[in-house]
Each structure stands twice: as C-alpha cells, then as structure tokens.
TIZA-410868 format. One record per residue: residue in one letter; y, z, x of N, C-alpha, C, CB in turn. Coordinates in steps of 0.02 Angstrom, whole numbers, plus 50000, padded with zeros to 5 digits. Each point is the difference from the previous one (the first is absolute). Last residue first. Glycine has a CB too. Layout:
# TIZA-410868
aYZXYZXYZXYZX/...
//
This chain:
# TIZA-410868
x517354961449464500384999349927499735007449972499994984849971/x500645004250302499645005349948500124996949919500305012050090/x499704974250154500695003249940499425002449961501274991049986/x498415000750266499814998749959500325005349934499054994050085/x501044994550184500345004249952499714998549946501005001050049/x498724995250238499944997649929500405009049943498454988350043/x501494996950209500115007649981499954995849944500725009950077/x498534984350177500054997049935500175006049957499164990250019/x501035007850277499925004149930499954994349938500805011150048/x499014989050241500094994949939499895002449935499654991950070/x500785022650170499464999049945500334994349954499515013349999/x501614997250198499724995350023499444998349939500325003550133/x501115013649816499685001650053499424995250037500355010349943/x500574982749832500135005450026499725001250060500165003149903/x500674974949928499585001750068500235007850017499994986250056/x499834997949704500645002350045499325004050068501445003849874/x498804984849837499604998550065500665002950060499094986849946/x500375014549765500714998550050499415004850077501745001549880/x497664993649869500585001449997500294998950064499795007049912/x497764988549949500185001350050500715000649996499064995750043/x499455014949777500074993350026500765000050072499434994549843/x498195019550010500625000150039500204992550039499705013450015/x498294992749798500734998649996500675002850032499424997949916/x498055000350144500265006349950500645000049991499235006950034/x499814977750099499435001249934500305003449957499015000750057/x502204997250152500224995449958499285000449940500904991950106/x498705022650049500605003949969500394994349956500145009350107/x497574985350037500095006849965500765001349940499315004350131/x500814977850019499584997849968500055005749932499314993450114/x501455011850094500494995349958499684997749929500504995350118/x498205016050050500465005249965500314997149954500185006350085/x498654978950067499515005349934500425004949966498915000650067/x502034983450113499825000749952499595004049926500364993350091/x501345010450131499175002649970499864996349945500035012050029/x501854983250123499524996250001499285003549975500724993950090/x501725014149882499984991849974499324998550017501244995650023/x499205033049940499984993050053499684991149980499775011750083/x501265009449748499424998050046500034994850051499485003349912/x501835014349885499894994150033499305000750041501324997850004/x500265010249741499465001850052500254992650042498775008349924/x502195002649827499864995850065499695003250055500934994149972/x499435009749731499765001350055500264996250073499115002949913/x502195005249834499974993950057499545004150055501364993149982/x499335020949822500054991849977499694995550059501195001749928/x498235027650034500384994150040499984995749967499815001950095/x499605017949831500404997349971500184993250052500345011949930/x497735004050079500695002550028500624997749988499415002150072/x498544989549829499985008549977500625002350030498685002850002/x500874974350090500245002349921499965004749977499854993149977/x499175007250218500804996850019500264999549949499854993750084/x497885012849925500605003950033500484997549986499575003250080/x498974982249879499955002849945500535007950015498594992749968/x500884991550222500434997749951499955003649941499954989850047/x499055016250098500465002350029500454995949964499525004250106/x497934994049857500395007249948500885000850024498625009350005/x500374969250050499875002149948500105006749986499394991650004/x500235005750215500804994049955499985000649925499954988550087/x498155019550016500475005250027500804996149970499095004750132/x498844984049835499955007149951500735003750021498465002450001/x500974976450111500355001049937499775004549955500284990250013/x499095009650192500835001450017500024997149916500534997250167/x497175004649858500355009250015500884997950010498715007350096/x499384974249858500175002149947500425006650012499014993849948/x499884991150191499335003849979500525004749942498975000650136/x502084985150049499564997049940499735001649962499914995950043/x500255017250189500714994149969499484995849962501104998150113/x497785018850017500095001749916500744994449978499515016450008/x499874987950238499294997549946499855000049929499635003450083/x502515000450056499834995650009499314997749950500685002850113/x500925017849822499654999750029499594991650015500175013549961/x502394992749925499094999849987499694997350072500014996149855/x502735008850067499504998550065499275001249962500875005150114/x502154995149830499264998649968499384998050062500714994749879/x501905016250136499244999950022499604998849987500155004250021/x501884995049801499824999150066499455000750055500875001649960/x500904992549820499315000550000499934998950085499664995149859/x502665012249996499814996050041499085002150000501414998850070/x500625002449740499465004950044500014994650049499125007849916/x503034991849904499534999950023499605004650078500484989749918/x501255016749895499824992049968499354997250039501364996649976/x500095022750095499565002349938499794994449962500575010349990/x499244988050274500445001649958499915001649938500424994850062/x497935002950139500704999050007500544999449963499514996950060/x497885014349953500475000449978500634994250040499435012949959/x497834986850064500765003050051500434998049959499794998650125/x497435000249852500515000049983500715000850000499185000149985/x498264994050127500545007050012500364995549948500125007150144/x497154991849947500584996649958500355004949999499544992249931/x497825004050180500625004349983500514995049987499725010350072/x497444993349991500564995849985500515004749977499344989849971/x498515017650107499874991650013500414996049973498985001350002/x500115026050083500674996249971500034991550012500695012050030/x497075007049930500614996550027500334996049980499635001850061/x498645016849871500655000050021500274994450046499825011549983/x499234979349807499675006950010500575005450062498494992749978/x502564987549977499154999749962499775005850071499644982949927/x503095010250002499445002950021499314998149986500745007349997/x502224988950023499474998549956499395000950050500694991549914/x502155016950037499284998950045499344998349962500475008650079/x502364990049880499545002749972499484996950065500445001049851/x502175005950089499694997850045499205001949979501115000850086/x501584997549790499385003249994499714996450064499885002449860/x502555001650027499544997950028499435002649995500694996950052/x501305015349922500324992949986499304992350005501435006850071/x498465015050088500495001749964500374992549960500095011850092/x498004985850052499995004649948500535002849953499275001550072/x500654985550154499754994849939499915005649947499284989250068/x501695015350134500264994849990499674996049943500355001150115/x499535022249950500535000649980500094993349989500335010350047/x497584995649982500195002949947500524999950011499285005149971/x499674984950207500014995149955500125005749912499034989050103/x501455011650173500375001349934499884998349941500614999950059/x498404990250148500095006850035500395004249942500074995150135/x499724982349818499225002150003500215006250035499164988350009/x502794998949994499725001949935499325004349978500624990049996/x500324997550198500145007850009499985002049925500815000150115/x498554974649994499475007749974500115006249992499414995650047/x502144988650045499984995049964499195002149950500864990850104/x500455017950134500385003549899499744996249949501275002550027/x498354993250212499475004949961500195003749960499485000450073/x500364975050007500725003049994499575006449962501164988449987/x497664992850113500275002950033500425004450001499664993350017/x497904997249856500895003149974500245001350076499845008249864/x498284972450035499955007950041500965001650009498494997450097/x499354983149763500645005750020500035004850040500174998949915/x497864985849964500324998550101500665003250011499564986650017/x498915018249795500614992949988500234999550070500595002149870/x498035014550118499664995549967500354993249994499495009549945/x501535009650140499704996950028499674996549981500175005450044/x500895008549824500254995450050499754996450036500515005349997/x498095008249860500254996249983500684995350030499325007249929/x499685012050166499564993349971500264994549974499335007049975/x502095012550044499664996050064499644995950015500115006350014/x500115006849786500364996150008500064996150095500515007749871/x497735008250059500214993149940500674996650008499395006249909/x500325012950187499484993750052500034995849963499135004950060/x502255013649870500454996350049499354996250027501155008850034/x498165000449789500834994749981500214998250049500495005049918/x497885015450110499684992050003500734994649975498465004449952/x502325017550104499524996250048499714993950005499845008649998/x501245002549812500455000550050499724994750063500355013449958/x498784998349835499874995450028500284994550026499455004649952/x500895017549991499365002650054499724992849983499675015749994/x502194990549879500134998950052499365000750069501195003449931/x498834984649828499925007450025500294999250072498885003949928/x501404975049857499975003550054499955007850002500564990350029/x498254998149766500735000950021500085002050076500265003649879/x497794981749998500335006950001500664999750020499015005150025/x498744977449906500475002249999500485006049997499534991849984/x497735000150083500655003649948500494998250007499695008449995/x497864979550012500595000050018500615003249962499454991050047/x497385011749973500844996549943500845003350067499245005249798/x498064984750277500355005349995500744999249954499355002850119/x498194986249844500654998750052500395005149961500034986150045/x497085013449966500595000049958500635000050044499375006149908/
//
C-alpha cells in the first residue's frame, strides 16, 4: 500500500529539511546564488511568510518531499514562493496539492492577485503554473538568473 501524503503547516524543527529541499532544488535547475541575501528568508521563515501568509510542508510518513510559502506583499496581493517537491515525486501530484491549498489560503486571506516566478529555462515549472492559470507578465534577470514572473487574479 502507498504511503498517504500530508499536507501541514510549517514547525520550526523543519527548519533543516526546507533548507535540503531547497538546495535541491536549485540545483536541479543548474542555479546557484552568489548574493547571500537572495535565501535570508529561510533563516526567518515565521516573520517572512507567516505573518499574512502561510508556508506549508508536505510529508509521507516522516519525510519531507515538498514545500510551498505564501508571502504577503500587500492587502490586494500574496506572492507564491519556494515551491520545491522532492525530484522523485515531480509529477506524482504533491506541488499541486501544496498550490492548491496556498491558493485556497490566499482567498480565505482575502488576497485578489497571486504572482510568483521561476527561472526562464525550467520548463516543467512553467508548464506546472501556466496549467493552473498563471499567465506570464514580465521577464527580467536577477542575480545573473533569467526570471519569468507570472500572475494569476483570484475570484
């Protein structure tokens, strides 16, 4: 029998794994950060995504095999952030459980307007987030990264 996949809320005792999951996940896309304010979110993640937000971890049995943040930027809109699933589980249905409740957040919190980004050459993400009606808005280079940023409007 396959193990059921939770959805939870961040703890701070999973602090640790968020930061290999996300490491993974840079690198997976051949990224790597030279500017080390560009992860100082993950060293704060109850003052930068909780207050106004939500950050959720996703599990089977105990491990952590995906995560999603919600980040307040105004009372109109959130930003969707850290989305990372575990490599052997991309496809298998866990980042759109986690997008799926962080969008259902986002209207309980009243936001109108999601946006998020991702690097121009992951496809699979692009793919991922244009499925789910985010459409693209405006291309720009951070920290040597080719960004795509999408936006998608609440009803």
């Amino acid at each position: 029998m396959r193990e059921m996949i939770v959805i939870r809320k961040y703890r701070k005792d999973d602090h640790e794994e968020v930061v290999r999951l996300h490491r993974e996940g840079v690198s997976q896309i051949g990224a790597s950060f030279d500017d080390p304010t560009v992860d100082r979110d993950l060293d704060d993640i109850e003052g930068v995504y909780l207050a106004g937000g939500e950050y959720l971890i996703a599990t089977i049995g105990n491990r952590t095999v995906g995560m999603g943040a919600l980040r307040r930027v105004d009372g109109q809109m959130a930003e969707i952030k850290r989305m990372r699933v575990d490599k052997g589980l991309q496809g298998k249905g866990v980042g759109s459980r986690i997008l799926d409740e962080l969008v259902h957040k986002a209207i309980e919190l009243g936001y109108r307007r999601l946006i998020l980004g991702t690097v121009e050459s992951n496809r699979q993400a692009r793919t991922f987030y244009e499925k789910r009606g985010f459409i693209l808005y405006q291309e720009k280079t951070v920290s040597g990264l080719h960004l795509v940023l999408y936006e998608r409007v609440l009803e």
